[in-house]
N, C-alpha and C positions, 0 to 999 in steps of 0.2 A: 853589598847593599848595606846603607848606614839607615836604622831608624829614624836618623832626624831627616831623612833626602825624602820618605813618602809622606801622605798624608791617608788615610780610611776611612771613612764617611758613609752613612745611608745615601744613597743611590734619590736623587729627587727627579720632578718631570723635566727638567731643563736637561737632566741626560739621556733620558731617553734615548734618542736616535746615534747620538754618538756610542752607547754603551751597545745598540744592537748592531752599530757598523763595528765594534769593536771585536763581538762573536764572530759574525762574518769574516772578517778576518785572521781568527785564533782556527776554527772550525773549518775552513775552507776546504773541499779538496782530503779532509784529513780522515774519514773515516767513512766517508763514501763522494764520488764526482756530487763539488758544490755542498750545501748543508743546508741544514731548518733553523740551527742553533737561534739563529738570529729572529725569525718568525716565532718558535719556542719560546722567548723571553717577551716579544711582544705580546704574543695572546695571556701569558702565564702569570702577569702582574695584575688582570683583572678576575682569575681564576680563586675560588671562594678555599683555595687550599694554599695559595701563597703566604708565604708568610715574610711581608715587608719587616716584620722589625731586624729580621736574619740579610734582608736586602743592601749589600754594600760595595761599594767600588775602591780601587786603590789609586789614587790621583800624586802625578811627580809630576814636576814641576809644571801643573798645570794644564796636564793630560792627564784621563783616564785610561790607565794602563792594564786595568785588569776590574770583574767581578766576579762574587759567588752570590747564588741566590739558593734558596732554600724551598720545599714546601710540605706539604703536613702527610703527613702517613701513619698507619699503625700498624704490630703484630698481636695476631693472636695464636694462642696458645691452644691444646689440643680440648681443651675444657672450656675455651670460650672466651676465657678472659683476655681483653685488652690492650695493649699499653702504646700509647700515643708516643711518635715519633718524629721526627723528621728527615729527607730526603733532603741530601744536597745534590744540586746541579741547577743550570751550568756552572762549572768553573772553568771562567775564563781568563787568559792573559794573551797580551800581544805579541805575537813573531818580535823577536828581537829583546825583548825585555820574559821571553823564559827560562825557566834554568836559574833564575836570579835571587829565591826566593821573596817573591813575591804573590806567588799563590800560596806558598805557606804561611805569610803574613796574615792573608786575605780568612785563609780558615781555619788560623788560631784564633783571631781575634774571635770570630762569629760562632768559632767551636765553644768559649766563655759568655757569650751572650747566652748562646743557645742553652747549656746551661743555670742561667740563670733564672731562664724563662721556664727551669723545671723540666728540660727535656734530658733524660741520662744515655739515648741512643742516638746515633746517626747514620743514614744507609745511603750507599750512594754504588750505582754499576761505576763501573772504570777500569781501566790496564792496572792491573796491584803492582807493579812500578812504578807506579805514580803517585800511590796511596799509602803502603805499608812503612814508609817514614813516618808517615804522620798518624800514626795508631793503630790504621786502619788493620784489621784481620780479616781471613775467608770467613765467608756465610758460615762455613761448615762448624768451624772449631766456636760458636756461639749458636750453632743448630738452629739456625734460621735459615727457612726455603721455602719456595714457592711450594705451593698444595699439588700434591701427586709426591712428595717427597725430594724437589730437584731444587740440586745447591749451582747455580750457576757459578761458574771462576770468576767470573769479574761483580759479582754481587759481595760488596764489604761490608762491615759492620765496624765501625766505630765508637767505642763505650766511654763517654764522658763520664763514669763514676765508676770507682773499683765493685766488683763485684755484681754487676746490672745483669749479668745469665747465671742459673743455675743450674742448668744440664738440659732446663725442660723442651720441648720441640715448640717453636716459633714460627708460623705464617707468613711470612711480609702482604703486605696490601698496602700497595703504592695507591694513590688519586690517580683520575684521569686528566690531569693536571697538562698529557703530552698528546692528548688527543688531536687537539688540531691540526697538530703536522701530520696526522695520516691523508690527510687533505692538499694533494701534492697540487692541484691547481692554483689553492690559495696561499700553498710558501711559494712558486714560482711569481703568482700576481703581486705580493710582496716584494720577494725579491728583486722585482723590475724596476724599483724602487732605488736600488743602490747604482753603482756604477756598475758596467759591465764585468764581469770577470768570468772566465773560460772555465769550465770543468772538465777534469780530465782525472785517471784512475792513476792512482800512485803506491808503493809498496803500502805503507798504514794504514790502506783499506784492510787488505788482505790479515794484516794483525788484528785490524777490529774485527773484522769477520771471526776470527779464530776464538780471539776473547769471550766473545758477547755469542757464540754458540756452544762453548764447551761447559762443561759440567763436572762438580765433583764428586766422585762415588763414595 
């Protein structure tokens, strides 16, 4: 992958439907029969925790090949106090053009925006093989977990500035930012939207199940 073959850009309305058929496509079949991903991104742009400036796509020659989208979150600390964060996902890229880096292109770039706009963390679930090149560390080793004390495996932390933990215990509180898709009538009403494609159960269910259930003690 040569720097000068992409181009990275905010994300405008004239992409829309290409960048949700483009999830559809990345998500498909990949971590359960079919996906939201794509309904996820449509309701999520109008959603008062998205955060468009973090909103970007990777465009070669003329395709959009990949996006990551961003949106707002905080932890808190066992005294109350706050600190405003953000949640990346989706990241997406196309069958065919992954492995290429170009999703790491996609969230460096946005990892220095995102910093600049004053954010020092970044949380995002995900297979930590897919993350931990790029910064990412367990929940655990930065003591950030959901309430009741649970470090989920696939919950990372990403610290755009040295030194952003000090030991103390951290909260996470995501938005309801994914709520939509619990509403499985209205991703399938959408979906009906694209072209046909068959869902069926494939091993990388089975790894997402295992990820996104387990826990570190």
């Amino acid at each position: 992958m040569n720097n000068n073959d992409y181009i990275i850009r905010r994300e405008n309305e004239n992409d829309y439907r290409e960048v949700e058929n483009l999830a559809r496509e990345a998500f498909w079949n990949l971590s359960n029969p079919g996906c939201n991903e794509h309904y996820f991104i449509h309701t999520m742009r109008s959603h008062e925790a998205f955060i468009p400036e973090l909103d970007h796509v990777i465009e070669l020659d003329g395709k959009i090949i990949g996006v990551v989208m961003y949106s707002k979150a905080k932890l808190v600390d066992e005294q109350g106090n706050e600190k405003n964060i953000v949640m990346m996902g989706p990241l997406c890229v196309l069958p065919g053009y992954q492995r290429k880096g170009y999703g790491k292109a996609l969230l460096e770039h946005t990892f220095r925006i995102a910093k600049d706009m004053g954010y020092d963390t970044v949380v995002n679930f995900g297979n930590p093989d897919n993350y931990v090149a790029r910064g990412y560390k367990s929940c655990k080793k930065c003591n950030v977990c959901f309430e009741g004390d649970i470090f989920p495996a696939a919950l990372l932390v990403k610290e755009l500035s040295d030194g952003v933990f000090d030991g103390r215990k951290w909260f996470f509180h995501p938005s309801d930012i994914e709520a939509p898709c619990d509403d499985t009538e209205a991703v399938e009403e959408f979906d009906a939207q694209f072209p046909p494609k068959e869902k069926h159960w494939q091993p990388s269910q089975e790894e997402f199940y295992i990820h996104s259930h387990s826990t570190i003690n």
